[in-house]
C-alpha positions in Angstrom: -13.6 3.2 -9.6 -10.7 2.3 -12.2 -7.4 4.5 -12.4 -4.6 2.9 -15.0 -6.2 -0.6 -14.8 -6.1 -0.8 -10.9 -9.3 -0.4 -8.7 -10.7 1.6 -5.5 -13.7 2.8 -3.9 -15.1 5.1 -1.8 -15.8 4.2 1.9 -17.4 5.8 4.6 -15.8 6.8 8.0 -16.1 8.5 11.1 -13.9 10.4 12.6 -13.6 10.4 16.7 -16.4 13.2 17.6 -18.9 10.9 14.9 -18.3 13.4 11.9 -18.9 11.7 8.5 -16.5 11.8 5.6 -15.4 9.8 2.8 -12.6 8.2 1.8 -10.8 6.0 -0.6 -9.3 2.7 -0.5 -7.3 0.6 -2.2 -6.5 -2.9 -2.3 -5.9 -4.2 -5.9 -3.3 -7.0 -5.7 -1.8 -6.6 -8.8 -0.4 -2.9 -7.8 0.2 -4.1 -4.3 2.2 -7.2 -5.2 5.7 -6.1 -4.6 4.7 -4.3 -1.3 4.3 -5.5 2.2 0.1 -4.1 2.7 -3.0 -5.7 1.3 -4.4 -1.9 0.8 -4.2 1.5 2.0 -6.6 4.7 2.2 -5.9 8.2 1.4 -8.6 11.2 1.8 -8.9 12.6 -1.7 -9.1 10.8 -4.5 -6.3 13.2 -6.1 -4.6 11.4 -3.2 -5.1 7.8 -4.2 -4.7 8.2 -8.3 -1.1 10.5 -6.7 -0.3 7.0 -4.4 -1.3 5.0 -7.1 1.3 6.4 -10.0 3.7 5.9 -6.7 3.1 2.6 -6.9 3.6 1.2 -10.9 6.5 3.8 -10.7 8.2 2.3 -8.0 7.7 -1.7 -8.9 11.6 -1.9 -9.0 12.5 -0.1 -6.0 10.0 -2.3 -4.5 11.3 -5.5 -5.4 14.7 -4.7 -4.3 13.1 -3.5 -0.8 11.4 -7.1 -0.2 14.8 -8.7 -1.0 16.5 -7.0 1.1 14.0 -7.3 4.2 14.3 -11.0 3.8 17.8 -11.2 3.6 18.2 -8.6 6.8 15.4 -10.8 8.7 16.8 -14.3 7.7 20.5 -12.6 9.3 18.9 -11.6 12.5 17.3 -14.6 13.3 20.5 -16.8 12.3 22.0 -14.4 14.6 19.9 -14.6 17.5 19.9 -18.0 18.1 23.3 -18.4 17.5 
């Protein structure tokens, strides 16, 4: 399945008591670039295309998140084994 250029699928699961249901996952790198996951699943497919305008909406915020991860990471461990 293709929403906005990017691409998901259905996939089957089970849920703890064996019930059957569907669900939908992602893992498109080209909308997950900029993030710290390699794909997520949501249980509708309103659900996904919803996570999915979340995602190209967001690139910038993003971006700025992974920057500042690295730069909080790179000052704890200088810190630690200082």
């Amino acid at each position: 399945m293709k929403y906005k250029g990017y691409f998901y699928k259905e996939i089957p699961v089970k849920d703890y008591m064996g019930n059957r249901a569907t669900m939908f996952q992602c893992s498109d790198e080209a909308l997950l670039e900029h993030v710290d996951t390699s794909s997520f699943t949501k249980f509708t497919e309103k659900r996904m295309k919803e996570a999915i305008d979340y995602y190209i909406g967001n690139v910038e915020y993003h971006k700025q998140l992974k920057v500042l991860n690295y730069e909080a990471t790179k000052y704890f461990l200088q810190t630690k084994y200082d």
